[in-house]
C-alpha positions as a printed Julia matrix, in Angstrom:
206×3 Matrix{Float64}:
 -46.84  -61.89  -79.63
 -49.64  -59.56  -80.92
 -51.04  -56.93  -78.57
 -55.02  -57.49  -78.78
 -55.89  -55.66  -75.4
 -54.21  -53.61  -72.81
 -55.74  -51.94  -69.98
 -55.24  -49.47  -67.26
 -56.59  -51.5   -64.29
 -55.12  -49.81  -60.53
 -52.81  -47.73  -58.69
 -51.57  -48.96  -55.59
 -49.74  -47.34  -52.98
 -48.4   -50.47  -51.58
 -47.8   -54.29  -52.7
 -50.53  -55.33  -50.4
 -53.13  -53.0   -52.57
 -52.05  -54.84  -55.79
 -54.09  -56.92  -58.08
 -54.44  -60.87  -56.97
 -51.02  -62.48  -58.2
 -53.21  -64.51  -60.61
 -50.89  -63.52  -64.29
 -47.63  -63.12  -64.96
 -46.29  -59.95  -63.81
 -43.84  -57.45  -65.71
 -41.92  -54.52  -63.94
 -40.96  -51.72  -65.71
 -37.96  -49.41  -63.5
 -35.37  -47.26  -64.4
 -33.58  -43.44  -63.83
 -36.52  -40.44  -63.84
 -36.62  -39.25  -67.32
 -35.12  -42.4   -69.03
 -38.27  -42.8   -71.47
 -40.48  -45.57  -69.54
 -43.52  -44.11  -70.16
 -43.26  -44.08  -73.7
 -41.56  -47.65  -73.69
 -44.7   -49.04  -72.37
 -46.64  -46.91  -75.17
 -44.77  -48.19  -77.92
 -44.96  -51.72  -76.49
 -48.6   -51.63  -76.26
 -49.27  -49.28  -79.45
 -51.3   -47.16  -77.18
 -50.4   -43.35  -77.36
 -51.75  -42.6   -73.97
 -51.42  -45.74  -71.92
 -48.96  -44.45  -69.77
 -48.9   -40.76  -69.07
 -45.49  -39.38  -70.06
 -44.19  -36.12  -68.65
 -41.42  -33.99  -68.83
 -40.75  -33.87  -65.43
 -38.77  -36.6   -63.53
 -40.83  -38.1   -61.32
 -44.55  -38.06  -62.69
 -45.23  -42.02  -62.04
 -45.27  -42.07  -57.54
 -47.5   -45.72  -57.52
 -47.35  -48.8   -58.73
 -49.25  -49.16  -61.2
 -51.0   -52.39  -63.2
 -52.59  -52.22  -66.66
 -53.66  -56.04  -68.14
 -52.56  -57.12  -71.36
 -54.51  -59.54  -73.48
 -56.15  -60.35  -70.67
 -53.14  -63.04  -69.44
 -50.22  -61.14  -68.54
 -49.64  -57.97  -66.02
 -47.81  -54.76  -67.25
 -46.17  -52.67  -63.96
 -44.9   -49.05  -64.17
 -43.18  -48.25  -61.07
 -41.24  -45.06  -59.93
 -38.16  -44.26  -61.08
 -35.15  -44.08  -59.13
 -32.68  -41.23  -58.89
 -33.31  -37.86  -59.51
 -36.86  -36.43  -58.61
 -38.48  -33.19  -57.51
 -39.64  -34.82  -54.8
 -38.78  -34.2   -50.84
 -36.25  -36.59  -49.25
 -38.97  -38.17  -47.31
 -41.24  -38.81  -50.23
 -38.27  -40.23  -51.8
 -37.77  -42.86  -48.76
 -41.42  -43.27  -49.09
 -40.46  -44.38  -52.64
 -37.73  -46.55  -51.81
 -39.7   -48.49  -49.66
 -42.78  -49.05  -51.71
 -40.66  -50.2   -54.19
 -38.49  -52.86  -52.21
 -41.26  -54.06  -50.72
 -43.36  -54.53  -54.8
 -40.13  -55.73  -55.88
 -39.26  -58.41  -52.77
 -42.63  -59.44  -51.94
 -44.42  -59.92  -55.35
 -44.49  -63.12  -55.91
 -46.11  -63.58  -59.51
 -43.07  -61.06  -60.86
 -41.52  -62.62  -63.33
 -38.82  -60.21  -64.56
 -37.86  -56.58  -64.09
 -37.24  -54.53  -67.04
 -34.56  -51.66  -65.58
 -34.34  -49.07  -68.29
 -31.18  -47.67  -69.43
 -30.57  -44.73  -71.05
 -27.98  -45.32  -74.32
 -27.0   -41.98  -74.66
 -24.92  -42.33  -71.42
 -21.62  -43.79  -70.2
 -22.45  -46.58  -67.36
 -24.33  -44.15  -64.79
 -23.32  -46.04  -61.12
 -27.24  -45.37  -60.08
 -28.34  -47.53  -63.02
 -25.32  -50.23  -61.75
 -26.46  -50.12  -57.96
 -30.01  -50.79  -58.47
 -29.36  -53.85  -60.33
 -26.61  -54.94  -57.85
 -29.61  -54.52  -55.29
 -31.81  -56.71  -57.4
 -29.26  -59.29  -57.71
 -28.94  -59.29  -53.79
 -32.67  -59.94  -53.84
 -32.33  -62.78  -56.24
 -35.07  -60.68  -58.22
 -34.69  -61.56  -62.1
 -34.08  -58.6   -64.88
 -33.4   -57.51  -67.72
 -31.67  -54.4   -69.15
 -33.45  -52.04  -71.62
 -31.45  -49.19  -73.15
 -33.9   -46.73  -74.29
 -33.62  -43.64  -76.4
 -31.79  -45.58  -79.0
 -33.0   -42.97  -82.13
 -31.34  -39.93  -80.38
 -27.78  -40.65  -80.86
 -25.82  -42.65  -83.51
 -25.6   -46.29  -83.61
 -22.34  -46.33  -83.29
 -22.81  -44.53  -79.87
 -25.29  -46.2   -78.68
 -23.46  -49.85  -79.35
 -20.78  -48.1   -77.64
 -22.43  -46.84  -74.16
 -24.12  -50.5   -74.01
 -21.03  -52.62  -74.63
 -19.11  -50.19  -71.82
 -22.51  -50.8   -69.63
 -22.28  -54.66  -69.95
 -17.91  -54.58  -69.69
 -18.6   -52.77  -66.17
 -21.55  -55.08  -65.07
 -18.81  -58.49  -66.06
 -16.11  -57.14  -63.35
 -19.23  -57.86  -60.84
 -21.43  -60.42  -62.53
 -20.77  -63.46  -63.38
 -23.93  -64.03  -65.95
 -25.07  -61.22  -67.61
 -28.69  -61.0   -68.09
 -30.62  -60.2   -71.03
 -30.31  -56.92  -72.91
 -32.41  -54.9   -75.75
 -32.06  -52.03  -77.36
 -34.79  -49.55  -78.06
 -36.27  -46.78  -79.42
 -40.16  -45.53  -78.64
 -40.03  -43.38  -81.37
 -38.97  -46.14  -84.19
 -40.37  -48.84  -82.65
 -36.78  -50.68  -82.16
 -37.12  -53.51  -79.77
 -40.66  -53.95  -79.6
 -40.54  -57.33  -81.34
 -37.83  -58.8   -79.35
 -38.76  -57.83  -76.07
 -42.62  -59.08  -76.68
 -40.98  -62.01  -77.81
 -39.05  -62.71  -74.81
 -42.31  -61.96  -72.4
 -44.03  -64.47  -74.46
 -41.22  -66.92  -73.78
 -41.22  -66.36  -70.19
 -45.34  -66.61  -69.73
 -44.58  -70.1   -71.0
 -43.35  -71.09  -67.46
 -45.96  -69.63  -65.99
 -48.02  -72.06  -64.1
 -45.44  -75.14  -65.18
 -44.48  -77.53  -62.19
 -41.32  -77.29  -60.55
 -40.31  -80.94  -62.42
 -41.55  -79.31  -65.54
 -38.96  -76.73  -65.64
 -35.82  -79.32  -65.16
């Protein structure tokens, strides 16, 4: 998939503010700090798409930028660690249950990882949570330039062996890096090969 277009389109404080469910939809999730911003950046090959901070917790709405047109891309708040209050942060929680629950054209969530750790439980909750949902996703580990390979093939192998003493089917994984561009070919590949079913009959699928 080549990126032609990609747009900035809304904000939204709640899933009933979002865009019509018309396009596939794409979540983007994980830990404050773990490098989403500039994931979606490097995706898109737009510098500024996403504002990227260096504090935890920039990104408090849901927002929706359009690519090429067809497909949704969705930043949401991170999880975890923010300087925000502890109501704010149940304010968070809720917003994003409800986007994540509710939204029906959501195709997959991308939960970002980052490599450089051992299995972080916070990262291993939030998917058990999505998998109570029945809400598909897949894992990202980000940040993959700023240790070795070795270590990062390390810290994602551990990450999967703890997610197999809970899950049966282990969903799909990449690995990343926004500064190298690592990834980006694989993952646009795989939203390509999801927008596919988009639209298809029920009897089309089987």
């Amino acid at each position: 998939m080549e990126i032609r277009s990609a747009k900035y389109l809304i904000s939204s404080p709640k899933v009933e503010d979002c865009p019509k469910p018309d396009k596939p939809e794409y979540a983007f999730i994980g830990r404050s700090n773990v490098g989403k911003s500039s994931l979606i950046n490097m995706l898109t090959r737009q510098t500024k798409l996403a504002k990227t901070s260096s504090s935890p917790g920039k990104t408090q709405l849901i927002n929706h930028f359009v690519i090429n047109h067809s497909w949704y891309l969705v930043d949401l708040p991170g999880y975890g660690y923010a300087k925000v209050s502890q109501k704010q942060r149940a304010e968070f929680q809720k917003m994003i249950s409800n986007y994540l629950t509710k939204r029906e054209n959501l195709m997959t969530v991308f939960v970002l990882v980052d490599s450089r750790l051992k299995p972080q439980q916070l990262d291993l909750d939030f998917m058990a949570q999505l998998g109570e949902w029945g809400v598909p996703f897949s894992i990202v580990f980000t940040k993959a330039d700023k240790s070795t390979q070795r270590e990062v093939a390390k810290n994602a192998k551990q990450f999967i062996e703890k997610m197999k003493e809970e899950w049966q089917f282990i969903p799909r994984s990449f690995v990343t890096s926004a500064e190298k561009f690592h990834g980006r070919k694989e993952m646009l590949a795989y939203i390509e090969e999801v927008n596919e079913e988009w639209g298809k009959e029920p009897e089309q699928l089987s």
